[in-house]
TORMARRO-771075 format. One record per residue: residue number from 1; residue in one letter; x, y, z of N, C-alpha, C in turn. Coordinates in steps of 0.1 Angstrom, whole numbers, padded with zeros to 4 digits, m for minus. Layout:
<NUM, A, <X, Y, Z>, <X, Y, Z>, <X, Y, Z>> ...
This chain:
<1, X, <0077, m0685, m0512>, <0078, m0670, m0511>, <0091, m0666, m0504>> <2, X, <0100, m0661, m0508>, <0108, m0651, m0498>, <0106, m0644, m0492>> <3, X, <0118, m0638, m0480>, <0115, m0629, m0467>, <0114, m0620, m0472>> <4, X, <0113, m0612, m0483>, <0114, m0600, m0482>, <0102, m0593, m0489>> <5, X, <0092, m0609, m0499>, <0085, m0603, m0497>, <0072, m0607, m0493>> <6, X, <0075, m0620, m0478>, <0067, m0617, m0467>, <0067, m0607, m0460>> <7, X, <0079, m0599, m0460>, <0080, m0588, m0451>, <0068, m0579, m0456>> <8, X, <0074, m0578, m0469>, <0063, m0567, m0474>, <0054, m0566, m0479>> <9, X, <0047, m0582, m0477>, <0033, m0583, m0476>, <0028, m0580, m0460>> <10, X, <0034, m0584, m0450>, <0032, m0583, m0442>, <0030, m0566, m0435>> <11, X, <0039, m0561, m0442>, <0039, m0545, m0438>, <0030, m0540, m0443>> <12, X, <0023, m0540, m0455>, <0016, m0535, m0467>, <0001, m0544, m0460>> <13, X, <0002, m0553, m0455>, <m0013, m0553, m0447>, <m0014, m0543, m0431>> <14, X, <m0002, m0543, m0424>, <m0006, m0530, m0414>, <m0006, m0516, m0419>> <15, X, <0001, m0517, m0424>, <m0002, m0500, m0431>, <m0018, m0499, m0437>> <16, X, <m0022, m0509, m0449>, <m0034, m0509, m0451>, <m0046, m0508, m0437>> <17, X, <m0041, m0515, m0428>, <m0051, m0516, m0417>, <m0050, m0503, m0407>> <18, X, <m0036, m0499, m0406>, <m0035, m0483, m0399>, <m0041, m0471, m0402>> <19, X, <m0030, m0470, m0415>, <m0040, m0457, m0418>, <m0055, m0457, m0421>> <20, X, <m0062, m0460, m0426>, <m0075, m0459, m0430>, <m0081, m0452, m0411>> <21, X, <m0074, m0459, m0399>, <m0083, m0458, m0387>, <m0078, m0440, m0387>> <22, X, <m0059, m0438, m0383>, <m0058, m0427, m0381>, <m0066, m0417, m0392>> <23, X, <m0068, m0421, m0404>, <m0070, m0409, m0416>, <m0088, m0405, m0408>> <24, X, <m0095, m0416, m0403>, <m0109, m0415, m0401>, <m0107, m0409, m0386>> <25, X, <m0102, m0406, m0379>, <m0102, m0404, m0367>, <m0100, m0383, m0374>> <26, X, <m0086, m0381, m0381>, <m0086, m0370, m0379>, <m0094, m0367, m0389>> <27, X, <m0103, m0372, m0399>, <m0110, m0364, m0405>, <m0125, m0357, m0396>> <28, X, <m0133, m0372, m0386>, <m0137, m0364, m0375>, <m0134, m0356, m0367>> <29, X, <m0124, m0352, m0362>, <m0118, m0341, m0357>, <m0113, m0327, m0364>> <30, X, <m0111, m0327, m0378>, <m0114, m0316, m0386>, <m0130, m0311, m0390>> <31, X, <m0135, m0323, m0390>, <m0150, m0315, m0387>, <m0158, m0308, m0380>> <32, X, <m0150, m0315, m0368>, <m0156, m0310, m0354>, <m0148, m0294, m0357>> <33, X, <m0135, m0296, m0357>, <m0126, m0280, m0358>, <m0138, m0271, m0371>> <34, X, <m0143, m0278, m0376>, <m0144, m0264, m0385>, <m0159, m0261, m0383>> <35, X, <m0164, m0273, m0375>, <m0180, m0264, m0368>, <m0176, m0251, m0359>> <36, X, <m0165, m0251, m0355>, <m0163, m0246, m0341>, <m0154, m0231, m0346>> <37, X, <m0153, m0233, m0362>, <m0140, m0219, m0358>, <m0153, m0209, m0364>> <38, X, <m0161, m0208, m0366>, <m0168, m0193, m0366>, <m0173, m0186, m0351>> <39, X, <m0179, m0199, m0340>, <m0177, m0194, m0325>, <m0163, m0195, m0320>> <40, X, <m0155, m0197, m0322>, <m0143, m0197, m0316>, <m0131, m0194, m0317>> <41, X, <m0123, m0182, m0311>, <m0112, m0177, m0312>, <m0112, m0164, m0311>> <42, X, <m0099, m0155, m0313>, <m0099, m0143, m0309>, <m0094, m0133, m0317>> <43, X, <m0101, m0124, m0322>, <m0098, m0114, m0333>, <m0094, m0103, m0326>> <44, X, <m0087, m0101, m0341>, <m0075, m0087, m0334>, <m0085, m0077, m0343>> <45, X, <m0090, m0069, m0328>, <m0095, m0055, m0329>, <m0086, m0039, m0323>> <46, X, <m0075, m0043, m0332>, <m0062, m0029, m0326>, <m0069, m0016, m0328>> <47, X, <m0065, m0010, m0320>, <m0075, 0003, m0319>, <m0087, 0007, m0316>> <48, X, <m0089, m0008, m0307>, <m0107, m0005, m0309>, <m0109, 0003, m0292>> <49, X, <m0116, 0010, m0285>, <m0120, 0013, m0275>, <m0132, 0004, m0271>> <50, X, <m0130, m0004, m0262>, <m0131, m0014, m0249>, <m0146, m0003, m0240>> <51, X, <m0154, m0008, m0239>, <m0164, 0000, m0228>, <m0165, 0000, m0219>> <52, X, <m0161, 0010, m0213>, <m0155, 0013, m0196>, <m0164, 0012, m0190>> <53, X, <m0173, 0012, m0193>, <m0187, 0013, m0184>, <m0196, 0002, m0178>> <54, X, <m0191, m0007, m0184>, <m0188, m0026, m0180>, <m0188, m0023, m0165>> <55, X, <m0197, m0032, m0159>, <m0195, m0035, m0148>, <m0193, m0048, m0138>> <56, X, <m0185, m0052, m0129>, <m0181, m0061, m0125>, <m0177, m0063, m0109>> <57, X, <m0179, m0077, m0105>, <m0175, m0079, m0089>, <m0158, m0078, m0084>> <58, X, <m0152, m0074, m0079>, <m0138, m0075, m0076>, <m0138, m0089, m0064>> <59, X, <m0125, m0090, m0064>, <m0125, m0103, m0054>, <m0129, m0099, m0040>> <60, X, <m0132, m0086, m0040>, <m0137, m0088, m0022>, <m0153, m0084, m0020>> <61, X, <m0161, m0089, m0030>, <m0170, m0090, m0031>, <m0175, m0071, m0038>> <62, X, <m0172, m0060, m0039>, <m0179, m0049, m0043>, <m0180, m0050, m0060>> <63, X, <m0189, m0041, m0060>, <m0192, m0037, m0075>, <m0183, m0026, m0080>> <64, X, <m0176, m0031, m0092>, <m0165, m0018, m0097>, <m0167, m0020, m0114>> <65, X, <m0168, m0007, m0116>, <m0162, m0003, m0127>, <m0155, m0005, m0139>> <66, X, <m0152, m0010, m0153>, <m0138, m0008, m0156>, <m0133, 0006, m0157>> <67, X, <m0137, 0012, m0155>, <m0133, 0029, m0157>, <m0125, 0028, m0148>> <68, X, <m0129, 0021, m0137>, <m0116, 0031, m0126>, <m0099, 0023, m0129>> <69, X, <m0099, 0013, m0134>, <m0090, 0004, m0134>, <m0081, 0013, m0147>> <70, X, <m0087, 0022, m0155>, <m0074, 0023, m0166>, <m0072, 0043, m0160>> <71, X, <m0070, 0046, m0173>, <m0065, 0063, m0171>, <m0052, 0068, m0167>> <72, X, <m0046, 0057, m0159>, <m0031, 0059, m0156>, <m0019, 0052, m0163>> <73, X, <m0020, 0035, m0161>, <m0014, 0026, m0165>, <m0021, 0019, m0178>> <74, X, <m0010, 0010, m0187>, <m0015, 0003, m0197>, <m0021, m0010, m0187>> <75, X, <m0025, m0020, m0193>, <m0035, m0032, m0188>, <m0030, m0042, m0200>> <76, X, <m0028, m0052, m0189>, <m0028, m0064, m0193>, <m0041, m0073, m0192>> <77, X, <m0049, m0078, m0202>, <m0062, m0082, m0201>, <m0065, m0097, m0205>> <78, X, <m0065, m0108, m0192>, <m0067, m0120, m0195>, <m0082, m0123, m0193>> <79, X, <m0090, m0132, m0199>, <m0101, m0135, m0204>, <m0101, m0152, m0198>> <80, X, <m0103, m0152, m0186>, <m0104, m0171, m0185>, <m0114, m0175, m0176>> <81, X, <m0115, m0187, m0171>, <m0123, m0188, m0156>, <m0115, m0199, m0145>> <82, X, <m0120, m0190, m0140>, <m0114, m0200, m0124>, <m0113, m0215, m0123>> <83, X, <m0123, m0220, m0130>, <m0124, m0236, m0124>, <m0117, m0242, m0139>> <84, X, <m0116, m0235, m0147>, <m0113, m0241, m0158>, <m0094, m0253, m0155>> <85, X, <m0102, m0266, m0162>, <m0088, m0275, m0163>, <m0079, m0276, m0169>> <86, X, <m0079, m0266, m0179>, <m0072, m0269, m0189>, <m0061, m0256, m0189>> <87, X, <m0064, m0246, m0205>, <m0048, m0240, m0207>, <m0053, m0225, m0194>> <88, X, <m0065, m0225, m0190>, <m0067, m0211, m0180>, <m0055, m0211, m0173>> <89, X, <m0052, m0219, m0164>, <m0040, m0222, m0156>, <m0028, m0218, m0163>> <90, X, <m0022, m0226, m0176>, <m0012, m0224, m0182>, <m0012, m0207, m0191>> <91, X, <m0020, m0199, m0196>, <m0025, m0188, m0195>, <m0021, m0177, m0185>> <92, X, <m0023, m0185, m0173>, <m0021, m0169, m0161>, <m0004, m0175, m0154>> <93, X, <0000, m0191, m0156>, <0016, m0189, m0149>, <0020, m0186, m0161>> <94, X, <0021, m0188, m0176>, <0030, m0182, m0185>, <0029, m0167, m0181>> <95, X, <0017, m0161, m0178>, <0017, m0142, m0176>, <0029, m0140, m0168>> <96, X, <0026, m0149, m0153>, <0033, m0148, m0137>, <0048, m0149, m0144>> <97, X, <0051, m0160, m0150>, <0066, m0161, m0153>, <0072, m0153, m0161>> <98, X, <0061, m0145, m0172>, <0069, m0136, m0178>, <0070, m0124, m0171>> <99, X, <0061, m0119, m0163>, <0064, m0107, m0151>, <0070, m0107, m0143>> <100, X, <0074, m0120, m0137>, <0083, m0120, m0131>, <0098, m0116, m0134>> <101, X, <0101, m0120, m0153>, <0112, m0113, m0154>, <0111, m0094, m0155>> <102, X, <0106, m0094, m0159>, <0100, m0078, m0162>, <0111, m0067, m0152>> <103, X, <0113, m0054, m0152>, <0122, m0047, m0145>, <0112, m0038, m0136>> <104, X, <0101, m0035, m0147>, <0091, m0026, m0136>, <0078, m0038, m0131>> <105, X, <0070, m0030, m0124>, <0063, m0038, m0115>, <0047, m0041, m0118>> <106, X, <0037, m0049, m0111>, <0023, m0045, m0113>, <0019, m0033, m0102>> <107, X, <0014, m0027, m0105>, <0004, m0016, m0100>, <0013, m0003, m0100>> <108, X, <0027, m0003, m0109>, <0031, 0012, m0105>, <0030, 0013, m0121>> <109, X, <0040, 0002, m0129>, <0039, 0007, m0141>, <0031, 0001, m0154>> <110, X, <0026, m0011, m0149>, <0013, m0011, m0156>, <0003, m0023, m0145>> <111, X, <m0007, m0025, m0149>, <m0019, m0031, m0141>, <m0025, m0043, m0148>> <112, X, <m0032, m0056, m0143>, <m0033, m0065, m0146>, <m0046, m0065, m0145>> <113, X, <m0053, m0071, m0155>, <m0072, m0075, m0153>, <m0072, m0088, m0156>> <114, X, <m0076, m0100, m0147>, <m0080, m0113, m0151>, <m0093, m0113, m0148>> <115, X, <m0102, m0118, m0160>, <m0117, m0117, m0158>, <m0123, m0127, m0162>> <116, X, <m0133, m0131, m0151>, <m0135, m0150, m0156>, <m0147, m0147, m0162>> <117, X, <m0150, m0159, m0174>, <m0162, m0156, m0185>, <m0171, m0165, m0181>> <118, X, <m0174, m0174, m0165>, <m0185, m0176, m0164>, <m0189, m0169, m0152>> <119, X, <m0202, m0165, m0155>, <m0209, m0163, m0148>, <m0215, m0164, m0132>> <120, X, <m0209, m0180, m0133>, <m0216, m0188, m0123>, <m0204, m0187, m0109>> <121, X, <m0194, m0182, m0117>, <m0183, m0181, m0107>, <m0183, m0171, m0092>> <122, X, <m0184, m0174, m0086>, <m0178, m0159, m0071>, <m0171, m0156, m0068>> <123, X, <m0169, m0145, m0063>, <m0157, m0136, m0059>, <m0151, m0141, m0046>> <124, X, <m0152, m0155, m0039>, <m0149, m0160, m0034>, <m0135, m0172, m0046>> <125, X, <m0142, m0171, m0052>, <m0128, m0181, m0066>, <m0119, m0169, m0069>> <126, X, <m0123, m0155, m0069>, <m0115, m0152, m0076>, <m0106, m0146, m0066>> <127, X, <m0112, m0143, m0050>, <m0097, m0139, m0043>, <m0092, m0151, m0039>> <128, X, <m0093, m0162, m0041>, <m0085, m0173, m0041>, <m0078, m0172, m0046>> <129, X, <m0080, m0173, m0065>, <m0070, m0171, m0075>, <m0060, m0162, m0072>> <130, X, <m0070, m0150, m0069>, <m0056, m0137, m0070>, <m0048, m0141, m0055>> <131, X, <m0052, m0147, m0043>, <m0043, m0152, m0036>, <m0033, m0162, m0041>> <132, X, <m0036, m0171, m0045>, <m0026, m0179, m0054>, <m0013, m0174, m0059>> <133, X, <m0016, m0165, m0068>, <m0010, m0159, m0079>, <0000, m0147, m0072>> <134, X, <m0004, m0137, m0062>, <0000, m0127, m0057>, <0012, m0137, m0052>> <135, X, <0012, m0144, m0042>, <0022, m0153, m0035>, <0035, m0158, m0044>> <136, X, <0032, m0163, m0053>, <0041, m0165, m0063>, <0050, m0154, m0077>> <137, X, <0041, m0139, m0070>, <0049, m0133, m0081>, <0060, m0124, m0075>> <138, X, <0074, m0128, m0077>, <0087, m0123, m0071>, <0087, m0107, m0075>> <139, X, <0084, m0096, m0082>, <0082, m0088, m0078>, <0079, m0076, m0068>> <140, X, <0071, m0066, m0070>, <0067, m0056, m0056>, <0050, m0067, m0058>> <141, X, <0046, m0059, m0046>, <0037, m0065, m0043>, <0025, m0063, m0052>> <142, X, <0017, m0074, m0056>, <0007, m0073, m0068>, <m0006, m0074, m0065>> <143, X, <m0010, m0072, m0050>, <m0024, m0068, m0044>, <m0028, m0057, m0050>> <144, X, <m0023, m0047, m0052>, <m0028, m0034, m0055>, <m0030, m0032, m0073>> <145, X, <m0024, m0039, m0082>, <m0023, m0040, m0092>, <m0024, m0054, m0103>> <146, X, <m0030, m0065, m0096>, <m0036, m0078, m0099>, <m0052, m0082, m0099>> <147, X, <m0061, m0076, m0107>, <m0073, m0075, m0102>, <m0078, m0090, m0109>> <148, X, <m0086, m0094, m0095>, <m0094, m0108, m0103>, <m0112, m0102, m0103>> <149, X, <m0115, m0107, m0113>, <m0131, m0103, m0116>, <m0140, m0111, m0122>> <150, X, <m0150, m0111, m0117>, <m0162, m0120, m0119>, <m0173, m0110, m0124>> <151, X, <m0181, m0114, m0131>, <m0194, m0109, m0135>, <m0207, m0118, m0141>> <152, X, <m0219, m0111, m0146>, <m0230, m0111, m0148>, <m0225, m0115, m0165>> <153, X, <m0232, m0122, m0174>, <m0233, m0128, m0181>, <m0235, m0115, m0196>> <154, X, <m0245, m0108, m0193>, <m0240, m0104, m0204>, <m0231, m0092, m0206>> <155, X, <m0228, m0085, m0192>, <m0213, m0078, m0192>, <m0201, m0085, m0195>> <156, X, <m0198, m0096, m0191>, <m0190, m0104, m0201>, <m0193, m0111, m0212>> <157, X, <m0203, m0110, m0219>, <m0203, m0108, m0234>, <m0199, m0094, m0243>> <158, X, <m0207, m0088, m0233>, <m0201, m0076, m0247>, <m0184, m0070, m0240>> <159, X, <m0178, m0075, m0232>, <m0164, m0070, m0230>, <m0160, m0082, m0239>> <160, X, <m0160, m0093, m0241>, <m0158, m0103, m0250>, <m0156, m0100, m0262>> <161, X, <m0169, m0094, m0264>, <m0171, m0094, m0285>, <m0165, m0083, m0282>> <162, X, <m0162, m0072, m0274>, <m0155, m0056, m0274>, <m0142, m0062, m0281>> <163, X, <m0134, m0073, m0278>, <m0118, m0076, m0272>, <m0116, m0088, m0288>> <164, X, <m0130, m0093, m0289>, <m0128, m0105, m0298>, <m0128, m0117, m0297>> <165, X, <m0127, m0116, m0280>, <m0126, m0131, m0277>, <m0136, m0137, m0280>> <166, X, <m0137, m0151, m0291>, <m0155, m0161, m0291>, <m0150, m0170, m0283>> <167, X, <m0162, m0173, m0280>, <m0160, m0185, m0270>, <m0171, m0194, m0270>> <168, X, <m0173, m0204, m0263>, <m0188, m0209, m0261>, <m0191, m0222, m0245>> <169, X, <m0200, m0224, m0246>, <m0203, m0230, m0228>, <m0207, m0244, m0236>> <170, X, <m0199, m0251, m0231>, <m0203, m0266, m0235>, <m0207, m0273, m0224>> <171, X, <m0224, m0273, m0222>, <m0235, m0284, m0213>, <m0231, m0296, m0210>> <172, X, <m0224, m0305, m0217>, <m0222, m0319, m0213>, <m0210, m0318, m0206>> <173, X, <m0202, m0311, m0203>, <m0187, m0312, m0199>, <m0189, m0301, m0187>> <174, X, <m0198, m0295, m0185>, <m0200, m0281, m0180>, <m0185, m0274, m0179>> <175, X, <m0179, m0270, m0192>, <m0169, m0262, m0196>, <m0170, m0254, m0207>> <176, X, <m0162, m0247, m0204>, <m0160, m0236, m0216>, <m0148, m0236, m0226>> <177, X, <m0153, m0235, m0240>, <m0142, m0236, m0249>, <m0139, m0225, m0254>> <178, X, <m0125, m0221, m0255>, <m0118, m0208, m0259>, <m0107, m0209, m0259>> <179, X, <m0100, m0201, m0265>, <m0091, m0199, m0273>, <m0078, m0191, m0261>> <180, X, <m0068, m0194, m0266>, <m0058, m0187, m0253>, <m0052, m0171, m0254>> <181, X, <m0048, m0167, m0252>, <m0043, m0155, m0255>, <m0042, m0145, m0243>> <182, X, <m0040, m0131, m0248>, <m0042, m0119, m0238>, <m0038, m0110, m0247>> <183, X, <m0044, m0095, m0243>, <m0047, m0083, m0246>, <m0039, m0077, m0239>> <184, X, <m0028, m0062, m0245>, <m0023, m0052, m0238>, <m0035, m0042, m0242>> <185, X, <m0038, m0032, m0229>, <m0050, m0022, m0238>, <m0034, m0010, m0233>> <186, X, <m0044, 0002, m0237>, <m0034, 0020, m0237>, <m0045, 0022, m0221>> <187, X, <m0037, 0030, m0215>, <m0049, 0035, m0201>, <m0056, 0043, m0207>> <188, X, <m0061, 0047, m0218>, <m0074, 0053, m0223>, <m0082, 0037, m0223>> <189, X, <m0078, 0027, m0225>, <m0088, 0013, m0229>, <m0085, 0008, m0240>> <190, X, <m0077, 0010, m0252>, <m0077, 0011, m0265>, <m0071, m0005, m0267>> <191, X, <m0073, m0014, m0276>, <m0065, m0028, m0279>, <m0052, m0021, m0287>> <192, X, <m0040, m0028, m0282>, <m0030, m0019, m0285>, <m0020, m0032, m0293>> <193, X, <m0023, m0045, m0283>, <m0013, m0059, m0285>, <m0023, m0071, m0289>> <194, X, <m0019, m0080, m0291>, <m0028, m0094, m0289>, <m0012, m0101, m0292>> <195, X, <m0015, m0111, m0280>, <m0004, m0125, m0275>, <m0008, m0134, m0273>> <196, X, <m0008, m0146, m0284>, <m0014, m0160, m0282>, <m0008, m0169, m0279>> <197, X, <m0017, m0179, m0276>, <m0008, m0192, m0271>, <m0009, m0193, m0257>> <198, X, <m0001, m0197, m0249>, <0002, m0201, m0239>, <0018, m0198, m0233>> <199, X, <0028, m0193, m0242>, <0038, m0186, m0244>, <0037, m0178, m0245>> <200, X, <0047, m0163, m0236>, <0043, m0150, m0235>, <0060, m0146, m0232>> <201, X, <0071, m0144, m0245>, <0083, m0139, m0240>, <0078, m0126, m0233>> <202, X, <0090, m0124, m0224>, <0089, m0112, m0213>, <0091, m0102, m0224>> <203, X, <0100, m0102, m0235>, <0103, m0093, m0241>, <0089, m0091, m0250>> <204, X, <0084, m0097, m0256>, <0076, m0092, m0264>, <0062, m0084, m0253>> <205, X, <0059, m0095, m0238>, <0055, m0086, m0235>, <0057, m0070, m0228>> <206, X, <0074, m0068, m0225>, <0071, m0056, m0220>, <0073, m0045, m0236>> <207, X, <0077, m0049, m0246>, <0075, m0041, m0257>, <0061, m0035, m0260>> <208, X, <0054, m0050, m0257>, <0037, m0043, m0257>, <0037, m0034, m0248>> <209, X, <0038, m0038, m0235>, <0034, m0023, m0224>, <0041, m0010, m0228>> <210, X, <0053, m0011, m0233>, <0060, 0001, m0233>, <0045, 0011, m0245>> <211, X, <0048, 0002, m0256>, <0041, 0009, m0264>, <0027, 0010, m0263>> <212, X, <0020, 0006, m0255>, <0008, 0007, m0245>, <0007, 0020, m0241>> <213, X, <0020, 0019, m0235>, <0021, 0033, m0221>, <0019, 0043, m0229>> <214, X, <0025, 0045, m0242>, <0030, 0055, m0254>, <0015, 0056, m0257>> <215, X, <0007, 0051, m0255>, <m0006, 0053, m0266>, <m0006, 0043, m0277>> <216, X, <0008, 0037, m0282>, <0012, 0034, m0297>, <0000, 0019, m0297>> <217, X, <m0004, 0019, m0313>, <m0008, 0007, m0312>, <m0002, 0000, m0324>> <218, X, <m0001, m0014, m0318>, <0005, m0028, m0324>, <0005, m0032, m0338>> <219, X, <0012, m0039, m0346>, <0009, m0043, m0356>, <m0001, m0058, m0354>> <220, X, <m0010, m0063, m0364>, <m0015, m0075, m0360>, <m0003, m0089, m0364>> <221, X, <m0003, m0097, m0351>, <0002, m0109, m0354>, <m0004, m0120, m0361>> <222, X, <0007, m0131, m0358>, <0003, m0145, m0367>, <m0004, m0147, m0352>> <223, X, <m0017, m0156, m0356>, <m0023, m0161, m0345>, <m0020, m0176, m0346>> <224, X, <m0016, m0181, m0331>, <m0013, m0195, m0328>, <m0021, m0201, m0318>> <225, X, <m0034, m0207, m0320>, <m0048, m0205, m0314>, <m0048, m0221, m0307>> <226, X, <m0043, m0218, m0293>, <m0048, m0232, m0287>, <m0059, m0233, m0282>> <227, X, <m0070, m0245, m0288>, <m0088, m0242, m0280>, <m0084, m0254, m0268>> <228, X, <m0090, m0248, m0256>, <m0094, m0253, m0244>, <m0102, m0262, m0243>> <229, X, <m0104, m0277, m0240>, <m0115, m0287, m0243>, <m0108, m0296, m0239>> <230, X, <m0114, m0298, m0226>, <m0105, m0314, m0222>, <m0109, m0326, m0226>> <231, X, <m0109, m0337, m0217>, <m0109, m0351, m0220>, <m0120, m0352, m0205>> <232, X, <m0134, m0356, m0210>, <m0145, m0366, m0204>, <m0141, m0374, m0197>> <233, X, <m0138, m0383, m0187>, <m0139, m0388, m0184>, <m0153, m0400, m0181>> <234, X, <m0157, m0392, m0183>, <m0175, m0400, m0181>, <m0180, m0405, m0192>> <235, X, <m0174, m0398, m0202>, <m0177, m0405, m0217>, <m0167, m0412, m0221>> <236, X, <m0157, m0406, m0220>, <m0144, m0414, m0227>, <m0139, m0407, m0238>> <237, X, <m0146, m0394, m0239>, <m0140, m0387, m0249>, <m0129, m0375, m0248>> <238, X, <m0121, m0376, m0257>, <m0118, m0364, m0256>, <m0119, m0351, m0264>> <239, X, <m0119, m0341, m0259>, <m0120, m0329, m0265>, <m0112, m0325, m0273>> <240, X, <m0114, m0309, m0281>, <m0108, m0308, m0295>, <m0087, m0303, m0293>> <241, X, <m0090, m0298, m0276>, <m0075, m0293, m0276>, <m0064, m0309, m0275>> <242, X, <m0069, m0317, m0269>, <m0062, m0334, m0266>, <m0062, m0338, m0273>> <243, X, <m0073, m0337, m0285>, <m0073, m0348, m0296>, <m0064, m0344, m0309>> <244, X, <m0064, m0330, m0309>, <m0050, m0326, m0320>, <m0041, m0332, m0318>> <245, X, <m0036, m0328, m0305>, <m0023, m0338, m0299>, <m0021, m0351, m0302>> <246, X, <m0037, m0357, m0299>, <m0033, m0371, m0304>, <m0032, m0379, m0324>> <247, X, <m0039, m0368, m0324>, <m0037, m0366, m0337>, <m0024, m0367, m0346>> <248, X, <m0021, m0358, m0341>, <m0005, m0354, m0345>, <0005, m0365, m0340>> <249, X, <0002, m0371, m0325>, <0008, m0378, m0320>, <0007, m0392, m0328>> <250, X, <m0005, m0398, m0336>, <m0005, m0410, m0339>, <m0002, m0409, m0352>> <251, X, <0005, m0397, m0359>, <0004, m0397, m0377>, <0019, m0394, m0376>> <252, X, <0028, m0391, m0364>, <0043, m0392, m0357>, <0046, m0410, m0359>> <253, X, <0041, m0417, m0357>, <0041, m0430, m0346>, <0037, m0434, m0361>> <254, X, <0031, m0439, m0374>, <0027, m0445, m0386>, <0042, m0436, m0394>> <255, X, <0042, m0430, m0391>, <0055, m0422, m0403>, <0071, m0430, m0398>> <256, X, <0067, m0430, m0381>, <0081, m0435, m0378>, <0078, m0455, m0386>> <257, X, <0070, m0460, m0379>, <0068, m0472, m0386>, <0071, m0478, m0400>> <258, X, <0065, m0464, m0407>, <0065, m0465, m0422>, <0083, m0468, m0427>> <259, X, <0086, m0458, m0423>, <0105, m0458, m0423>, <0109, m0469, m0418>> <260, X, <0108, m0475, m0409>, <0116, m0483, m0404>, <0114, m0499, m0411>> <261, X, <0098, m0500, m0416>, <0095, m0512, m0425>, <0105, m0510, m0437>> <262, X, <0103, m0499, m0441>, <0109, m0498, m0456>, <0125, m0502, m0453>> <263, X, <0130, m0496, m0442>, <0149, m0498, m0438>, <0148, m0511, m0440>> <264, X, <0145, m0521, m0428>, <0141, m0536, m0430>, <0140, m0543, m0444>> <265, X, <0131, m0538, m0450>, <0126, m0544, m0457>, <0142, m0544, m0472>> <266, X, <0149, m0531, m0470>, <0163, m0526, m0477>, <0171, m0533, m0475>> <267, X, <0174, m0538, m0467>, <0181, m0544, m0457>, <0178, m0558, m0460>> <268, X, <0168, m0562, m0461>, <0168, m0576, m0461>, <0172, m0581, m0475>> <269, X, <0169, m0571, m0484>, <0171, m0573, m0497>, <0182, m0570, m0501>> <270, X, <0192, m0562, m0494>, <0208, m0565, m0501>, <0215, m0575, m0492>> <271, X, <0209, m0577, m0479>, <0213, m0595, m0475>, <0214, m0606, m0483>> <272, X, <0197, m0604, m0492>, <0201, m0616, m0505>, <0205, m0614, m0519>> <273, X, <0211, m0603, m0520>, <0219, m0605, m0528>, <0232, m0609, m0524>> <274, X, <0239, m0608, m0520>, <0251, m0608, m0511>, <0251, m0625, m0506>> <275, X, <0241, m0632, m0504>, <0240, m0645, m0503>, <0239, m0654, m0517>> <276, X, <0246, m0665, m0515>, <0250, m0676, m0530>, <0237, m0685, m0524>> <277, X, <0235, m0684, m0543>, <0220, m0688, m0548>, <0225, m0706, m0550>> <278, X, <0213, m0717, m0544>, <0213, m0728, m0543>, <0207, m0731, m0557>> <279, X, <0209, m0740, m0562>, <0206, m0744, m0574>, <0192, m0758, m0573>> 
C-alpha cells in the first residue's frame, strides 16, 4: 500500500471516530437549549409600563418603593443576583465601563436599578455590591444614584414577567439561569431600550438614555442571548452557557484537523508524482 493512502486511511479512520463523539455531544446540548428557550430569556416589551408599586429592600436594610426611584430621571434596569458566578458580574462591569465613559453622571442625569432575582439574598450582599461598584466608577459620585435591591419572591416575579426577563432556579447547582441584558425605562417607568449580551457600547447606551429622557421609545433589536449556567464541579458537568463554547470550541479544532489532513495528504501526492517510478 502507499503513503498516501495509508495516510488516508488513516485520516478517514479519526475523522470517522471524531465526529460521530463531537456531533453526539452537541446534539445533547441542543436539546437541552431547546427545553430551556420557552423558560428562558428576555422579551422586548417597548412601551410597556413596569408596576411601580413593587415593593423592595434597599441596601441599608428599609423597605422602598419603585415609585420613588423614577419621575425625574430615565433608569437603567439590571436584573441579576449577587452571588451569581457567572455573566452577573460581567453584566454590571460592562454597565461600570460603559458609564464610565458617559459625559453626564448617575443620580443627576439618569439613575441606576440593579435588582437581584433571588430571594434568599440580603441587603447585606447588596450594600456590598453597591460598595464594590460605587468605588470603581470614575465619575460623580454614584451612592445617591446606584440603587442595589433585594426582595421577596413574588415581587420579583411579576417585575420580571413586567420587563420579560424568564428565568429559572436550578436546585442541583443552587443557581439561577438567565439570560444577560438590561433595560433603559422613561421616568414615567415605560421599557424604552433593551441591550443584550454582556457588551454595552457607551454610545448606544447613552442614545438609549437620551431617548429615555425624551419619553421616546426604542425600536426592537437583534437579540444576542447569553444563558448563565456554569460548570459543576461536584458532578463534572458543565452547564448550557460553557458548553456552547465548548461546543463551538471542539467543531473549531475537527475543521482545523480536517484541512490540514487533506494539505498532507496533497502534498504527499504531488511528492509522488514528481518521484521516478522503480520498475
Amino acid at each position: 500500500m502507499s503513503r498516501p493512502t495509508t495516510t488516508f486511511a488513516r485520516s478517514a479512520i479519526f475523522l470517522a471516530l471524531t465526529l460521530p463523539l463531537l456531533l453526539a455531544g452537541q446534539t445533547g446540548a441542543q436539546v437541552y437549549t431547546q427545553q430551556l428557550q420557552k423558560s428562558i430569556g428576555i422579551d422586548q416589551k417597548l412601551g410597556d409600563q413596569i408596576p411601580l408599586n413593587l415593593e423592595f429592600t434597599n441596601s441599608s436594610g428599609e423597605r422602598v418603593s419603585l415609585r420613588q426611584y423614577f419621575g425625574k430621571n430615565p433608569i437603567v434596569l439590571t436584573l441579576v443576583y449577587y452571588e451569581c458566578p457567572m455573566l452577573c458580574t460581567q453584566v454590571l462591569n460592562s454597565l461600570l465601563r460603559a458609564m464610565n465613559v458617559l459625559s453626564f453622571g448617575i443620580g443627576t442625569e439618569f439613575d441606576v436599578l440593579t435588582i437581584s432575582i433571588d430571594p434568599g439574598e440580603t441587603a447585606e450582599l447588596a450594600a456590598a455590591k453597591k460598595a464594590e461598584y460605587s468605588k470603581n466608577y470614575r465619575g460623580r459620585d454614584s451612592s445617591t444614584g446606584w440603587h442595589f435591591l433585594t426582595g421577596e419572591e413574588d415581587q420579583i416575579k411579576q417585575l420580571a414577567a413586567a420587563v420579560g426577563f424568564r428565568y429559572e432556579y436550578d436546585e442541583d447547582t443552587d443557581q439561577y439561569i438567565h439570560a444577560s441584558g438590561l433595560m433603559v425605562l422613561t421616568p414615567e417607568g415605560k421599557l424604552a431600550r433593551y441591550l443584550y449580551g454582556i457588551d454595552y457600547p457607551p454610545r448606544d447606551l447613552r442614545w438609549g438614555l437620551v431617548e429615555a429622557a425624551d419619553g421616546a421609545i426604542g425600536n426592537p433589536v437583534d437579540q444576542l442571548l447569553l444563558l448563565c449556567y456554569s460548570y459543576d464541579p461536584m458532578t463534572g458537568k458543565y452547564g448550557l452557557y460553557i458548553r456552547n463554547s465548548l461546543r463551538i470550541g471542539g467543531l473549531i479544532t475537527v475543521l482545523a484537523l480536517v484541512v490540514f489532513i487533506v494539505a498532507m495528504i496533497k502534498r504527499e501526492r504531488r511528492n509522488n508524482l514528481h518521484q521516478p517510478q522503480l520498475n
